[in-house]
N, C-alpha and C positions, 0 to 999 in steps of 0.2 A: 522876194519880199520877206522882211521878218515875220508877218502874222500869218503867212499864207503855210498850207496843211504839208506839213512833211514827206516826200513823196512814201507811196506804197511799197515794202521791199518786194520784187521778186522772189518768190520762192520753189523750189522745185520738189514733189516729191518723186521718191525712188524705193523700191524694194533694195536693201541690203541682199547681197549673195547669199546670205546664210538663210534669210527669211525666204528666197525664191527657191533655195534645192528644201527645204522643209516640206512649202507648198506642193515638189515633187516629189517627194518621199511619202506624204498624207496622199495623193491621187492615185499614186504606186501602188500603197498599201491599201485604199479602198476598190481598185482595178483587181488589187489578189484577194481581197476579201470575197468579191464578187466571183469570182471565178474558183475559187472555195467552196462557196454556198450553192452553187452551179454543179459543180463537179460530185456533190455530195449529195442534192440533190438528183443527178442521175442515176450514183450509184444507190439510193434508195431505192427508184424506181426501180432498178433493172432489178434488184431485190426480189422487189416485193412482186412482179412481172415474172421471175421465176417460180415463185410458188402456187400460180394459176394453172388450172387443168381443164381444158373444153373437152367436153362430151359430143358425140351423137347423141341424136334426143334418145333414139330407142334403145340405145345401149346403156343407158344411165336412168331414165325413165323407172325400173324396178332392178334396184340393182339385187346381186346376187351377196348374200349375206349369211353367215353361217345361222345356220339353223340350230333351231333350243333342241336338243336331246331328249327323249323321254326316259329317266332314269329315277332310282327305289331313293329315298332317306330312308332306309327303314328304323322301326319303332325300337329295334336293339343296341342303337347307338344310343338312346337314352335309359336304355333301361337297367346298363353297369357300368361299373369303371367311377373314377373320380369325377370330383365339380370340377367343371369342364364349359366351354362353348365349344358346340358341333357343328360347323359351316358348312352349308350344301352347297359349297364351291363349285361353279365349273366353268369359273372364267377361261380356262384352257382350250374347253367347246369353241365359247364363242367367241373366239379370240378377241376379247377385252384385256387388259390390264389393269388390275382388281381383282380382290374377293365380289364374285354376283353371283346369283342363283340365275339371273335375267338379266337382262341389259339395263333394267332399269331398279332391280329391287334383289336385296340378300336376305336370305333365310336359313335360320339356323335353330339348332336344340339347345337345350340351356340343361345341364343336368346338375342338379344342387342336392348334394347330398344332407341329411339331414343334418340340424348343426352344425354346416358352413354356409358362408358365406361366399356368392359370383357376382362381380361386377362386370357391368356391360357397358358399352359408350359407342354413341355413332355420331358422326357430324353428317344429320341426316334433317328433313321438314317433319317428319312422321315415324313413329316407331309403333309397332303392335306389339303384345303381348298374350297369350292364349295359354290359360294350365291345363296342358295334358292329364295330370296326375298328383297330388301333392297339397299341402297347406303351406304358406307361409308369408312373409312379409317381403314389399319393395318397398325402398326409402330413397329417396333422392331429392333434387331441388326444390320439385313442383309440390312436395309431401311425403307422409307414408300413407299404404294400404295393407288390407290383409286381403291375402285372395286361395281361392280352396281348386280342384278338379272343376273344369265346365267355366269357372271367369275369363272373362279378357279384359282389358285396359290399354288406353292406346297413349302418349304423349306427346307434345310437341317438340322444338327447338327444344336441345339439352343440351347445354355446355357442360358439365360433369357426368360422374359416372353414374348409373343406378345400382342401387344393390340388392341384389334379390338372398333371400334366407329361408331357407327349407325348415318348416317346425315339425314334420310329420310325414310321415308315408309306408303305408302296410304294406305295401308290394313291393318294391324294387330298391326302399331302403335310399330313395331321393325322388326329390321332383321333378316335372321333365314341365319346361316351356317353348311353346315354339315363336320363335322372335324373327320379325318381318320388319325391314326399313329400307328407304328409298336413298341412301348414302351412293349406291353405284349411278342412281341420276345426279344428285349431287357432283359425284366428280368426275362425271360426264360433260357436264353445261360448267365446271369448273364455278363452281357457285357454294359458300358455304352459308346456309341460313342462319338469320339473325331475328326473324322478324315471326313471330306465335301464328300461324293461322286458327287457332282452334286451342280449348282446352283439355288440360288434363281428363278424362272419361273413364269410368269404370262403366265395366256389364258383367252383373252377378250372374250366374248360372239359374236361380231361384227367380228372377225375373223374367231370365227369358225364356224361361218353359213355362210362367204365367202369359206372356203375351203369346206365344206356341198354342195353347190353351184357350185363351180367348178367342183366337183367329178360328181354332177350329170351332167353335159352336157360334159364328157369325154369317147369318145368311148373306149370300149373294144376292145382287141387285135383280137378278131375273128369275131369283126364287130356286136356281139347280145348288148342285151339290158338289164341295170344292175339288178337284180333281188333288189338289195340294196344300199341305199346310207345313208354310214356313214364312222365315224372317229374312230382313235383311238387316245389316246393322248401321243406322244414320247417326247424325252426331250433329246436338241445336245449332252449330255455327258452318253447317252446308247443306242448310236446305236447300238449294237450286238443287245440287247434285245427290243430294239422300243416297250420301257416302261415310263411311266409319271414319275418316277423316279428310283434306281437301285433295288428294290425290290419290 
């Protein structure tokens, strides 16, 4: 009939050759992807499976560890010779790899001849300072000081260097400081501090033989008599631990 609906064509579809080795080409390549990530994953494991070590509990429990030395810094190494730093090394003892005096902290002499100038630098949390002998100035980030015989001053986090300057000294013709920092913990725990726990602190000599002083003419609570009169040195931002600084 003319008005009647035109029939439907049959149509067939079909993947072309070209579009069915593709589709095996992409399943191929996602089959070696897998077996890629497999493969590379076990060799991690086995890796990372080699660098384990199991112990006996009691053969590990207290291991055996070279022992600190008991040995001199004596007071000659500051007392001639040029401005200098004098390291009481002995990371060789303890078989560390580092300058340490300890496993956990370096100490050394600083000797500043009058009219020069030593800088000193640690990528350390804490550094002390203590004058042996001597007048003079340190200047660095956190400010400058003057400090004489009998001061300490401790700093935090120091990205540059400090400079310490001998103005004076009747005896040995320089100053002698003894300088204490925790750097060997540092790159121990592979850690380099960014973050201030505490600030900058001075402690004059003149102060602390007032509080010396005070101590001794303060009665005890049960009324006896001090068997000892001394300090210890804290710092406002550790009171918990009423320490010269947080470690």
């Amino acid at each position: 009939k003319e008005d009647s609906e035109p029939p439907t064509p049959y149509t067939h579809t079909h993947l072309h050759p070209c579009h069915e080795i593709q589709q095996q080409d992409t399943m191929a390549d996602k089959d070696l992807a897998a077996e890629c990530v497999k493969k590379n994953m076990s060799d991690t494991e086995a890796l990372w499976s080699s660098r384990a070590d199991v112990y006996e509990y009691g053969s590990a429990a207290n291991p055996e560890m070279a022992p600190i030395p008991v040995l001199v810094h004596p007071p000659t190494l500051h007392q001639s010779g040029p401005t200098r730093v004098v390291p009481f090394d002995i990371d060789d003892y303890l078989e560390i790899d580092g300058q340490c005096t300890s496993p956990n902290l370096m100490a050394s002499f600083l000797r500043v001849e009058v009219g020069t100038n030593l800088g000193t630098k640690a990528i350390a949390s804490s550094q002390a300072f203590y004058v042996i002998r001597g007048t003079g100035v340190t200047s660095g980030e956190h400010g400058t000081i003057t400090w004489s015989e009998g001061d300490l001053f401790v700093v935090p986090v120091t990205e540059g260097e400090l400079t310490h300057s001998c103005v004076s000294d009747d005896k040995f013709g320089g100053a002698a400081i003894y300088w204490v920092h925790d750097q060997p913990l540092m790159d121990y725990i592979g850690a380099k501090p960014n973050v201030k726990k505490f600030e900058p602190t001075l402690y004059k000599k003149q102060d602390l033989l007032k509080s010396v002083e005070e101590i001794r003419h303060m009665p005890m609570e049960d009324g006896s008599e001090r068997n000892r009169v001394g300090v210890l040195l804290g710092n406002k931002a550790c009171k918990q631990t009423k320490t010269l600084t947080h470690v």
